[in-house]
C-alpha positions in Angstrom: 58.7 56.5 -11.7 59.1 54.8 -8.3 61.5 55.3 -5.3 64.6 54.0 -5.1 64.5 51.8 -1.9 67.6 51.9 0.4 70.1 49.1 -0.2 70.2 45.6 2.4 73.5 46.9 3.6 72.4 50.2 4.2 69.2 49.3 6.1 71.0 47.2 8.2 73.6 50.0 9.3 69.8 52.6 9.6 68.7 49.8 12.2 72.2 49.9 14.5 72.1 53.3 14.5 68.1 53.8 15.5 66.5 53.8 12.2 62.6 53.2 13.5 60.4 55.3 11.1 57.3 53.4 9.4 57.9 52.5 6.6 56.1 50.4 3.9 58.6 47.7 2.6 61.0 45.2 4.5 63.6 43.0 4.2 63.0 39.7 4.9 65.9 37.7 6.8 68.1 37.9 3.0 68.4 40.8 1.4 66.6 39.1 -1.3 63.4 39.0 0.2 61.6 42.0 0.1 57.7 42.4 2.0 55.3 44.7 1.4 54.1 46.2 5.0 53.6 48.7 7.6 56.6 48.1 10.0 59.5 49.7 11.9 62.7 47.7 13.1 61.2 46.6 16.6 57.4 45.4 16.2 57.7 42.9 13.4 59.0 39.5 14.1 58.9 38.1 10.6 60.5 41.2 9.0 64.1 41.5 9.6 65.1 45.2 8.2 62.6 47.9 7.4 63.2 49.4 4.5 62.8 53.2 3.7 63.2 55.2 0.5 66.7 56.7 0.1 64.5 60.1 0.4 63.1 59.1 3.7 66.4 57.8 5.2 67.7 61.0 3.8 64.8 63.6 5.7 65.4 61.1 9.2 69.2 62.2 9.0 68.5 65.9 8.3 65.6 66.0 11.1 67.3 64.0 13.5 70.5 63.8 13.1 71.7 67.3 11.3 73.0 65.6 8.8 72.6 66.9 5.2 73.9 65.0 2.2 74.1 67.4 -1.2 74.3 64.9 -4.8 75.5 66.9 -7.4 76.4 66.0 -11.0 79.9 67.1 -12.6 80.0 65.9 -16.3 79.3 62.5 -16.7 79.8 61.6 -13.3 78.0 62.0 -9.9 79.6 62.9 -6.2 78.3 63.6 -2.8 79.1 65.7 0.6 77.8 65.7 3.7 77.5 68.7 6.0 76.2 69.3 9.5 73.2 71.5 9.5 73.3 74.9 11.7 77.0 74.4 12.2 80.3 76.0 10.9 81.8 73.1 10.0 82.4 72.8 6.3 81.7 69.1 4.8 82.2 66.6 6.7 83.0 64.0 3.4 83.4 64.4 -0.2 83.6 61.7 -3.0 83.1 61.5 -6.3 83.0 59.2 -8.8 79.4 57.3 -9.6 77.5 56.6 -12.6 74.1 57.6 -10.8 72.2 60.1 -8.7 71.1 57.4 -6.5 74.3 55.4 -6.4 76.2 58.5 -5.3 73.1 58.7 -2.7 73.5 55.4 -1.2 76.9 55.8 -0.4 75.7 59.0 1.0 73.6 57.5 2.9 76.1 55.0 4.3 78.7 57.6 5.0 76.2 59.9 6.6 75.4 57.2 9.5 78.0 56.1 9.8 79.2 59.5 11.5 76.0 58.9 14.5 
């Protein structure tokens, strides 16, 4: 069983908002390409986008950010919500909807950094 990588479209939104963790896999200038090496976003000059697990993206915006992101299953389907750690508020986002634990995730993920 292997590690569901973070999508193009959501390393490229981790970068923008200061997504620099090493990581072991990069995306090369397409989101086709995919390299196999110890980089962040700023020292590499032939990788474009590093690439983190979705469980790695997901620690960085717990740790740094406060941001927890909760997957549950109802039925058939999957949904997500996203809460600020050691706060009152209640979640921040809810959706529902996806065939997958790691779709549901991704969009997760998206949604999560998108509030930085």
């Amino acid at each position: 069983m292997k590690e569901q990588l973070i999508s193009f479209k959501t390393a490229k939104l981790a970068k923008e908002k200061g997504f620099n963790e090493i990581v072991s896999t990069a995306y090369g200038r397409s989101q086709e390409s995919l390299y196999e090496s110890n980089c962040t976003n700023r020292n590499s000059e032939n990788i474009f986008l590093s690439a983190p697990t979705q469980s790695l993206l997901q620690k960085w915006l717990r740790e740094v950010h406060n941001i927890h992101i909760e997957v549950h299953n109802l039925g058939m389907k999957w949904w997500f919500n996203l809460k600020e750690i050691d706060s009152d508020n209640a979640a921040l986002f809810i959706s529902d909807n996806y065939n997958s634990y790691e779709e549901a995730l991704e969009v997760g993920l998206q949604e999560a950094l998108k509030l930085i």
